[in-house]
C-alpha positions in Angstrom: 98.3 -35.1 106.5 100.7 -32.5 107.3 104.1 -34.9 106.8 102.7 -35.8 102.9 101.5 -32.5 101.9 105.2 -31.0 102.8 107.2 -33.3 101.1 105.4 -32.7 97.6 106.0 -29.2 98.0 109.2 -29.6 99.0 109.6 -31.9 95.9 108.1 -29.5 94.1 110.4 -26.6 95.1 113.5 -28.6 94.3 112.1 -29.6 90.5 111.6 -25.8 89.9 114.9 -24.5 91.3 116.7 -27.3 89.7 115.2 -26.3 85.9 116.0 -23.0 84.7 113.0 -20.6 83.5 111.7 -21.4 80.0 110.9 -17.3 79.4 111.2 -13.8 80.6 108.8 -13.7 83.9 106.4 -10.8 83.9 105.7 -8.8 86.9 102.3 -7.9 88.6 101.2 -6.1 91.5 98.0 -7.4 93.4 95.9 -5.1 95.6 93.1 -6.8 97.8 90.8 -5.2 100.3 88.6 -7.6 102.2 85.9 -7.4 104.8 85.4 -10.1 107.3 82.0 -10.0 109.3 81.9 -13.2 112.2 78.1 -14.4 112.4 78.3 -16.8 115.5 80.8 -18.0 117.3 82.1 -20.6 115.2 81.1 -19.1 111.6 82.1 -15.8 110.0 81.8 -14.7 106.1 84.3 -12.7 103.7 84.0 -10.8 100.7 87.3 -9.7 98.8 88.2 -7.7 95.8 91.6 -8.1 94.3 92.8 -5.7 91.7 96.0 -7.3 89.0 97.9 -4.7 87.5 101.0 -6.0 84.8 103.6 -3.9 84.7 106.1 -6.1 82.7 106.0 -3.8 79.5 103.7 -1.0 80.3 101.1 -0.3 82.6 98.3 -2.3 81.9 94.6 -4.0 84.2 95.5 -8.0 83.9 92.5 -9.1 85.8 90.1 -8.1 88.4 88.5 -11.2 91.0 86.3 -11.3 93.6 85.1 -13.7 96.2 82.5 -14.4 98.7 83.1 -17.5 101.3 81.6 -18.6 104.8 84.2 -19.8 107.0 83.7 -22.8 110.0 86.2 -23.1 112.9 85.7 -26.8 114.2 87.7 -27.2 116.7 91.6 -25.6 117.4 93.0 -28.0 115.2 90.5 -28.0 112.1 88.4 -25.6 110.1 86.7 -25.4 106.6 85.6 -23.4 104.0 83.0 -22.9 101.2 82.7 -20.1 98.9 82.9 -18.7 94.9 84.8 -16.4 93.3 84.8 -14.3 90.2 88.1 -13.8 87.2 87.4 -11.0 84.8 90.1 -10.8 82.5 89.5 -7.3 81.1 91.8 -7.9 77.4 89.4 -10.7 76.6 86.0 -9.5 77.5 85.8 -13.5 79.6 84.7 -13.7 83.2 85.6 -17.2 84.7 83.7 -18.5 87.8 84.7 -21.2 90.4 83.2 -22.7 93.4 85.5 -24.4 96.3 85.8 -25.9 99.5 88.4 -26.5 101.8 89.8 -27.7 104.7 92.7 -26.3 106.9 94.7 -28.3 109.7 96.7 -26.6 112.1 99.5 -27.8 114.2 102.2 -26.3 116.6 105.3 -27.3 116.0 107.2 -25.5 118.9 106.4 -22.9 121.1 107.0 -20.4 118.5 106.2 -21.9 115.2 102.6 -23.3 113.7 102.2 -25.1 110.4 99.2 -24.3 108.7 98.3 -27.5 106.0 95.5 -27.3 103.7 93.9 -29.3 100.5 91.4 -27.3 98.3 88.8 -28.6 95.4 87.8 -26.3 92.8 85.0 -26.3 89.9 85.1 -23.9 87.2 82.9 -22.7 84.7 82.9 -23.6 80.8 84.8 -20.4 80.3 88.0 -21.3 81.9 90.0 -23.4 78.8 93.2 -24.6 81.0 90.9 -27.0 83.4 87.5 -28.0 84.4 88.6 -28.6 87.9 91.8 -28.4 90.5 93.3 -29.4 93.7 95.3 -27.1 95.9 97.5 -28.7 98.0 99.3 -26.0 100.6 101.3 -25.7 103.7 102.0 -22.4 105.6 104.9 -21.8 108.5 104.4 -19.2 110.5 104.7 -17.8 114.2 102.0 -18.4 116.9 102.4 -15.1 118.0 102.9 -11.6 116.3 106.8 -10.2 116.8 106.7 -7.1 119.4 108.6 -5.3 116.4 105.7 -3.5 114.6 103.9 -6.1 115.6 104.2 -8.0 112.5 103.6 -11.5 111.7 105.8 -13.1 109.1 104.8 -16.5 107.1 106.0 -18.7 104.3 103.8 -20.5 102.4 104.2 -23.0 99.0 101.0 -24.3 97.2 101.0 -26.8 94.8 98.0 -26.6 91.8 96.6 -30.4 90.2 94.6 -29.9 86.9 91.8 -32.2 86.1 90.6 -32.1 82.5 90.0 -28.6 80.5 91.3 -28.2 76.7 93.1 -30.8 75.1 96.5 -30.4 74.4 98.3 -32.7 71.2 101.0 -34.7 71.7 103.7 -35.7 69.4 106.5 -37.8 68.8 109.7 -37.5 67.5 108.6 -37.5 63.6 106.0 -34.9 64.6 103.0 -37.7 64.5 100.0 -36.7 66.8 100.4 -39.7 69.4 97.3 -38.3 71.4 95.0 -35.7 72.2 93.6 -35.3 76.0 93.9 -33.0 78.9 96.6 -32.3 80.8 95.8 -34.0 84.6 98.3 -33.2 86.8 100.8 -31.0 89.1 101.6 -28.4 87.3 102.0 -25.2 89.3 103.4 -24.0 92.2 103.7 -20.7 94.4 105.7 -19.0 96.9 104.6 -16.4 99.2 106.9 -14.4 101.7 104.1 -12.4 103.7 104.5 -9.9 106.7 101.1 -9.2 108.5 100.9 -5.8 110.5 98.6 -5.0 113.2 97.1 -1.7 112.5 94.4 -1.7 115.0 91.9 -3.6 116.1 89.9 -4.5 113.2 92.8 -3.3 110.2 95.3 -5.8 109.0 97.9 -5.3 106.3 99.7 -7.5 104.5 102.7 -6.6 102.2 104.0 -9.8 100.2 106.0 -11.1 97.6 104.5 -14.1 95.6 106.7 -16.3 92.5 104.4 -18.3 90.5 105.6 -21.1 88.6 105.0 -23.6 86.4 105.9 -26.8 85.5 105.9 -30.8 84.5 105.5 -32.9 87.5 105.4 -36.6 86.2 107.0 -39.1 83.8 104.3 -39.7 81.6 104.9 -37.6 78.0 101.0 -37.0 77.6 100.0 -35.2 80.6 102.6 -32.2 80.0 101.8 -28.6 79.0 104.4 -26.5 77.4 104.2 -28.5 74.8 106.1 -27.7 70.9 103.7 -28.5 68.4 106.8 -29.4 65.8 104.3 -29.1 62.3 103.3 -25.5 63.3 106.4 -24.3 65.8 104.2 -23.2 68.2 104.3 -23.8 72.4 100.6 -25.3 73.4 99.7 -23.3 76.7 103.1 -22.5 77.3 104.0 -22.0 81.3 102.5 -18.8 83.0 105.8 -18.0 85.3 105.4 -14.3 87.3 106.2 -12.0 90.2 103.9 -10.4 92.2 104.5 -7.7 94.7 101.0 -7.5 96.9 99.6 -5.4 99.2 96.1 -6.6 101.5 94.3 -4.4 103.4 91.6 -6.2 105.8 89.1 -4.8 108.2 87.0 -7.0 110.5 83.7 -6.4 112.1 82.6 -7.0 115.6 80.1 -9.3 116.0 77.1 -9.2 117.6 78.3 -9.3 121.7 81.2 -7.0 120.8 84.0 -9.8 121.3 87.4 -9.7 120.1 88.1 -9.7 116.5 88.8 -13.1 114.5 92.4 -12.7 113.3 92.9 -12.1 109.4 96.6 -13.4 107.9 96.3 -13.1 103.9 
């Protein structure tokens, strides 16, 4: 699963570093704080709060989200995930929800390295326009163990976003004739993430991190496109959503019920 999920990404990556930007990028920065509570053995549960603040122009709340999961280890190798989460987009009064599951597979690849491969499926609620479902597709490298040096634990990790229905878009041709009207299925985000993981004690974790989100047409067909130039009006239809974020995660982890170690939190 691991092998397939790598080389879309990396086909991904090449597509958006061989096409330049279609406008300006804004800027965010993302604070999270999270608390992870393990409830057997096998099972813990999060909660998280993540504050979005744009600071492309001026200073300004972008959107607030919050999330509640239950987490399953299975083995060493797999583990899965259920949960919801909350968008409140504060400029237009809307509050999108979602429910997803997941499932992670973990492999070493040397003594030092582990890549970290996951697939995601998403509903969302009426009020989210751009899709009615999705399909996450990720793969994180990273080091088995934390680095002595302030004991930090670096990753790098690219996801890759697949829309399933949501608001049509049109479609024209070259004498600006609709030619259809449907959603846009398909790949058409990605994001990179740089993160460095600290130890601050036993049951704090921060992560600093530096995230590029951006967006794209993966695909030949014409119809299943977004960025699209309505030519009658001279307007983009849901033109790409392309930012930076600079992120900071702060995580504290209780002990469970025999006092054993803490389950390890990387954002």
């Amino acid at each position: 699963m691991s092998s397939s999920y790598l080389k879309i990404s990396l086909l991904a990556i090449a597509i958006f570093l061989a096409n330049p930007l279609q406008a300006q990028e804004k800027t965010r920065v993302w604070n999270t704080f999270s608390l992870g509570m393990p409830l057997t053995d096998k099972l813990d549960a999060r909660v998280a709060y993540l504050h979005s603040t744009d600071i492309t122009n001026e200073i300004k709340n972008n959107f607030n989200w919050y999330q509640i999961r239950l987490g399953y280890r299975i083995n060493s190798t797999w583990s899965t995930r259920v949960g919801t989460a909350w968008l409140n987009i504060p400029s237009s009064n809307r509050t999108t929800n979602r429910i997803f599951v997941n499932a992670i597979y973990r492999k070493k690849l040397n003594r030092r390295l582990v890549l970290r491969s996951g697939v995601q499926f998403e509903t969302h609620s009426k009020e989210e326009r751009r899709f009615d479902h999705r399909i996450i597709l990720s793969n994180r490298l990273g080091l088995r163990k934390r680095l002595e040096f302030l004991g930090v634990a670096p990753s790098l990790t690219y996801s890759l976003f697949y829309n399933i229905g949501g608001g049509n878009i049109r479609y024209f041709n070259d004498e600006g004739e609709e030619i259809a009207r449907k959603p846009a299925n398909g790949f058409h985000r990605g994001r990179i993430l740089a993160n460095f993981n600290f130890k601050i004690s036993d049951p704090i974790r921060l992560s600093l991190y530096y995230m590029n989100q951006h967006e794209f047409n993966l695909g030949v067909s014409a119809t299943n496109r977004i960025n699209v130039l309505n030519p009658n009006t001279g307007r983009i239809q849901r033109p790409f959503n392309n930012y930076h974020v600079i992120g900071m995660s702060l995580s504290y982890q209780l002990k469970g019920k025999h006092n054993e170690n803490f389950l390890p939190i990387n954002f």
